[in-house]
C-alpha positions as CSV (number, residue, x, y, z in Angstrom):
1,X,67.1,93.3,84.6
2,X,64.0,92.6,82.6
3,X,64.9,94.0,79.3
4,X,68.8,93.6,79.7
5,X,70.7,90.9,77.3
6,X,73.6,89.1,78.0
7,X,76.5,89.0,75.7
8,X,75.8,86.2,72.9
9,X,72.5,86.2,73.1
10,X,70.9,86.5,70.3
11,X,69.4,90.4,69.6
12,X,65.3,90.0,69.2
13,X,65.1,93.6,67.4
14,X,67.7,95.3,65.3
15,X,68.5,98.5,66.8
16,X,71.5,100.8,68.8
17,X,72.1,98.3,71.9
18,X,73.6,100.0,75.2
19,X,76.2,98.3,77.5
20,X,75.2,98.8,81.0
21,X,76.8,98.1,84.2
22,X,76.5,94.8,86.7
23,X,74.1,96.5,88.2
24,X,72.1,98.5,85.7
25,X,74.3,101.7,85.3
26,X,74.8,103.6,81.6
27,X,77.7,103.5,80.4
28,X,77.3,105.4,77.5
29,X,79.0,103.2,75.3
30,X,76.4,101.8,72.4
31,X,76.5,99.2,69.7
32,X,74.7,98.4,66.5
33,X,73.3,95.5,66.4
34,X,70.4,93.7,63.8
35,X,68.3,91.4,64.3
36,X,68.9,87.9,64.5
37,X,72.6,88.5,65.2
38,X,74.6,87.8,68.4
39,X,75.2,90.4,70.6
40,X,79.4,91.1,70.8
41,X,81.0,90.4,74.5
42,X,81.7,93.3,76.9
43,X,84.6,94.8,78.1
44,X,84.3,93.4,81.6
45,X,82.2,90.8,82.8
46,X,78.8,90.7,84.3
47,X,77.9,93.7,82.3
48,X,75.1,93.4,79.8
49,X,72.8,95.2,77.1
50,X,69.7,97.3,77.0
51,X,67.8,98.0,73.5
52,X,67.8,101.9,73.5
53,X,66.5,102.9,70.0
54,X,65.4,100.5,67.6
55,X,66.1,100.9,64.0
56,X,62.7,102.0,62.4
57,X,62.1,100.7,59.2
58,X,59.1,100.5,56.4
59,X,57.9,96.6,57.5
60,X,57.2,98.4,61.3
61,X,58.6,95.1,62.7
């Protein structure tokens, strides 16, 4: 669970953010978040998020 976020944490990169499972499943279900922003709550607990394609932009942060 090394790159996984909790819900509420705040995002470090902007990006499409993937729920995943208590323990680490897909789920296929993805979210849009940007950076700087808290992450939105799950629909069940213990699940968390994964950074799955960051949003590429010109300042290559």
């Amino acid at each position: 669970m090394s790159n996984d976020y909790k819900p509420g944490s705040i995002a470090p990169k902007s990006g499409q953010y993937e729920q995943v499972g208590p323990r680490g499943g897909k789920t296929g279900e993805e979210r849009t978040v940007t950076r700087g922003e808290p992450l939105p709550p799950t629909p069940k607990p213990g699940m968390a998020y994964r950074l799955v394609d960051p949003t590429k932009h010109r300042s290559g942060r």
